[in-house]
C-alpha positions in Angstrom: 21.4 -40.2 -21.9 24.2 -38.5 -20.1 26.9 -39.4 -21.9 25.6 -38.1 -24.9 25.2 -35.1 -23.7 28.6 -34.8 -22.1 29.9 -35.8 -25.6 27.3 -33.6 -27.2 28.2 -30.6 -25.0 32.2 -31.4 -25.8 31.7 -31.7 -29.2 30.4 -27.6 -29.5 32.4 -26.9 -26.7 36.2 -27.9 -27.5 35.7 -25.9 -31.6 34.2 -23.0 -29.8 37.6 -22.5 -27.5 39.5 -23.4 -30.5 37.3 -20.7 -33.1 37.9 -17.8 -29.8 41.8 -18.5 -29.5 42.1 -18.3 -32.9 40.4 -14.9 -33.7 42.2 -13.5 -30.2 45.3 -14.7 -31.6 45.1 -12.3 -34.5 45.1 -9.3 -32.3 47.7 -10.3 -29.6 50.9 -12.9 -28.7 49.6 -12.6 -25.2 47.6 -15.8 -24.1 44.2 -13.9 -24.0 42.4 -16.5 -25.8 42.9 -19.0 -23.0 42.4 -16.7 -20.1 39.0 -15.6 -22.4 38.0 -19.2 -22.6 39.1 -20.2 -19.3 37.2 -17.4 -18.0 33.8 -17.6 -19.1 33.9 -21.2 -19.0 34.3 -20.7 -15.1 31.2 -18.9 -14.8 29.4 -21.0 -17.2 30.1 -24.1 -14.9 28.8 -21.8 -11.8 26.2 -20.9 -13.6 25.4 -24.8 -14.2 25.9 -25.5 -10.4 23.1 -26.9 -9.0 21.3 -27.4 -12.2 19.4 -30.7 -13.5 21.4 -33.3 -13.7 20.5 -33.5 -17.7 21.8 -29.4 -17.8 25.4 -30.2 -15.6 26.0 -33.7 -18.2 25.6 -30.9 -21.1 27.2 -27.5 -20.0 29.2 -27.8 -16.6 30.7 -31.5 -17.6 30.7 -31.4 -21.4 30.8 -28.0 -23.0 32.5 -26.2 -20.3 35.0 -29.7 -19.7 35.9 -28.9 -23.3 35.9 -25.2 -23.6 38.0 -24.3 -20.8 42.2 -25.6 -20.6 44.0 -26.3 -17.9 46.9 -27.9 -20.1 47.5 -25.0 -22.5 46.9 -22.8 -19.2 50.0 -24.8 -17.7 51.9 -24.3 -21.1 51.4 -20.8 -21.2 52.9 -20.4 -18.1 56.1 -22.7 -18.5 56.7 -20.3 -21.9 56.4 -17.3 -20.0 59.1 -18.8 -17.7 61.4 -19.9 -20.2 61.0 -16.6 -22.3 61.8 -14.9 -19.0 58.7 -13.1 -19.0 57.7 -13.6 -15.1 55.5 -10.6 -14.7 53.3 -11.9 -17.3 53.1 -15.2 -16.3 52.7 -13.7 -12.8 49.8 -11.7 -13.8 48.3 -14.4 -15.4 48.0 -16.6 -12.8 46.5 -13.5 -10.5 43.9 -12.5 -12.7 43.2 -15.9 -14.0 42.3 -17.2 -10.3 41.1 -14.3 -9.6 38.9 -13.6 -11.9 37.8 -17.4 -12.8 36.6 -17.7 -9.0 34.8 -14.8 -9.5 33.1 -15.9 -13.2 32.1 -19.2 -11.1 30.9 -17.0 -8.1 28.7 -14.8 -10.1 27.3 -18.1 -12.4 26.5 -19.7 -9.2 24.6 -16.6 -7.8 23.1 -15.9 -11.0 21.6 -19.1 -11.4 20.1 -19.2 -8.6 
């Protein structure tokens, strides 16, 4: 039962990043789609900490495993290294921490 709802949760999870970089992409070069993503998928997983086990397979394992990117994250960076762009890449890895922990904080309070 849990696996299909880890593949269930991944399934909706990995075209929903996909559909939100996409439409951010239209408005911006900046990687805003995968801080976005990366973002609320933090607090989704806090907000699925602590949850049945049945509710963690589906959202904090599954849909958020799926949504959120730690590889195009990593890419996005290197870029901004290469392109010689070091305050952006700077400030994405500020806010992204920064505000990720804080998306996971308040899911973990809020679920409470």
């Amino acid at each position: 039962m849990n696996l299909f709802l880890v593949i269930l949760g991944a399934a909706i999870g990995a075209p929903a990043r996909f559909a939100i970089d996409q439409y951010i992409k239209k408005f911006t070069s900046k990687p805003f789609g995968t801080f976005t993503v990366n973002i609320l998928g933090s607090f989704l997983i806090g907000l699925s900490y602590g949850a049945s086990v049945h509710d963690v397979a589906f959202f904090g394992i599954g849909f958020a495993g799926s949504f959120t990117t730690w590889s195009t994250f990593m890419l996005d960076l290197y870029l901004a290294f290469e392109l010689k762009q070091r305050k952006d890449a700077l400030i994405n890895v500020a806010a992204s921490l920064t505000f990720g922990l804080l998306a996971a904080w308040f899911g973990i309070h809020l679920g409470r």
